[in-house]
N, C-alpha and C positions, 0 to 999 in steps of 0.2 A: 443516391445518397452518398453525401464525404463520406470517409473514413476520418475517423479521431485523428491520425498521423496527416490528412491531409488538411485538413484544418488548423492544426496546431502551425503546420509547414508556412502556411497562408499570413500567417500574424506576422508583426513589427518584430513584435520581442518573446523569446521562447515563455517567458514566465508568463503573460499575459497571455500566450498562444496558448497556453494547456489550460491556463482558464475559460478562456473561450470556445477551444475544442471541445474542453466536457462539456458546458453548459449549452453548445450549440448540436453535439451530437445527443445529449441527453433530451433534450425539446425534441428532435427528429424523433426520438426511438421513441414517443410518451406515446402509446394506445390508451383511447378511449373506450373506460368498461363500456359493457354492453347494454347498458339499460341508461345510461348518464349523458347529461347535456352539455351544454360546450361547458359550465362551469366546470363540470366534474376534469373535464378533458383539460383545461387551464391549470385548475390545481395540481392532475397529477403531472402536467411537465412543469410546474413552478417546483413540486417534491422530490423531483428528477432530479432536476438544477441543484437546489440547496443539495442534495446526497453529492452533486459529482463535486462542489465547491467545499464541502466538507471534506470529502473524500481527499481532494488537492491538498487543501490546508495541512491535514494532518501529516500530508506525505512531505510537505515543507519543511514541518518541526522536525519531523525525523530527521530530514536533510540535514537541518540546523543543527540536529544534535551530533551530526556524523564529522559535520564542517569544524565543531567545537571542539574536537578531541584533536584536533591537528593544532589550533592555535592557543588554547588553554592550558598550561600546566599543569592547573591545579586539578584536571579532570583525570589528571594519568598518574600513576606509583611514582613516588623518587628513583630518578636514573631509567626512567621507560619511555624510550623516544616514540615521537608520534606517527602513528600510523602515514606509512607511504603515500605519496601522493593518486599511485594507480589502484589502489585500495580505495581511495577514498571513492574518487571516478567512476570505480565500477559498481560499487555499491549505490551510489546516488542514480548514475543513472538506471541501473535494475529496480529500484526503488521509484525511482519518478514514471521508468514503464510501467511498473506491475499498475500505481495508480491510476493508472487509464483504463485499465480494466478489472477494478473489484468494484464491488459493488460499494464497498465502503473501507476506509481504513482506521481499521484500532490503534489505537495507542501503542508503542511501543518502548519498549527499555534499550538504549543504546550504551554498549560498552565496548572496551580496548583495553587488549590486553601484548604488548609489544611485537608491535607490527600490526594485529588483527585484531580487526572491528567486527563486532556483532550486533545485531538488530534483532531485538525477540520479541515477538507478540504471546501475547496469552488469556485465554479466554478460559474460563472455568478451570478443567483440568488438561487441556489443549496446549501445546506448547508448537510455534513456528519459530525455528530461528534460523536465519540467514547468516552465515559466519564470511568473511573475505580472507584473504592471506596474502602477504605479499610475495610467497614462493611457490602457492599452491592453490589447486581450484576453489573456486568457491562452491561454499557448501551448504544445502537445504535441509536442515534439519527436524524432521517432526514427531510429536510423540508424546505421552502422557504422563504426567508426572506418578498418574498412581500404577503406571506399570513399571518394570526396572529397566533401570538404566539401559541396557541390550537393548529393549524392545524399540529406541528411536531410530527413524531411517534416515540413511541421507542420502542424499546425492546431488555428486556433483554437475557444475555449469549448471543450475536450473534457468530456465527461459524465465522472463519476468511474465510471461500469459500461467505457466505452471507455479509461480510462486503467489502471483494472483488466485490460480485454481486453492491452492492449499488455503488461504489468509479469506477466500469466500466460505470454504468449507466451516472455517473457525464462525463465521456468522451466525445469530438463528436464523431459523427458516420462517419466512415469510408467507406462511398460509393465510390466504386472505380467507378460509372458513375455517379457520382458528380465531379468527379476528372477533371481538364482540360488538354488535351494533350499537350505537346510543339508543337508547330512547326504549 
């Protein structure tokens, strides 16, 4: 079976290769439950597909919002020049990896504060933030709002599979006998 990076490698156009990547290694990975017939087996790699197409999407907008803080002005304070260009670079592409491997991507808040950009997701009381800098490592930051300020961790260079790990952990969990049945 490809790997996602070899899949993606295979395509015309990188944008259109990570599309194709998820949705082509996402059908390969679909098992069929154990009691269900090919329809069940169709559906759940058509539910695969939409998750990893969703999943891209969202890590697009982020992109978008990362891109706009370089050419908008009106996105940054009066006299706060726009985040670097290898700031921007690395943050997109940590961002476009991690999406190949969560299972889904939330929403997130983009902001710049001269020179560094942030990217912070947040679920309940769950806080992930991604910070860049253009003199110093990039940093993972996680942790609760309802604990104090101290108790977030971070650390630096995170791999985009460990910023993945954190941004799945924010997810609920998917117990299928949590689930209610119709009928």
């Amino acid at each position: 079976m490809p790997t996602y990076r070899q899949v993606q490698e295979n395509q015309s156009s990188s944008h259109g290769g990570t599309f194709l990547a998820a949705c082509v290694i996402a059908s390969t990975l679909a098992m069929p439950p154990a009691n269900a017939g090919m329809a069940g087996t169709f559906l759940q790699q058509d539910a695969i597909a939409i998750a990893a197409v969703e999943c891209e999407y969202e890590a697009d907008r982020i992109i978008s919002r990362i891109m706009n803080l370089t050419h908008a002005e009106s996105l940054r304070d009066e006299g706060e020049v726009p985040p670097p260009q290898i700031v921007v670079d690395r943050l997109v592409q940590l961002i476009r990896d991690a999406a190949g491997a969560t299972l889904a991507m939330p929403h997130a808040q983009v902001s710049s504060f001269y020179g560094e950009v942030n990217v912070t997701w947040r679920i309940g009381d769950r806080i992930i933030k991604l910070a860049a800098f253009p003199d110093r490592p990039t940093l993972l930051q996680t942790g609760s709002i309802l604990m104090q300020a101290g108790s977030f961790r971070a650390e630096p260079n995170p791999s985009p599979q460990r910023i993945a790990d954190e941004i799945n952990s924010l997810l609920p969990a998917n117990d299928p006998e949590e689930q209610v049945s119709p009928g």
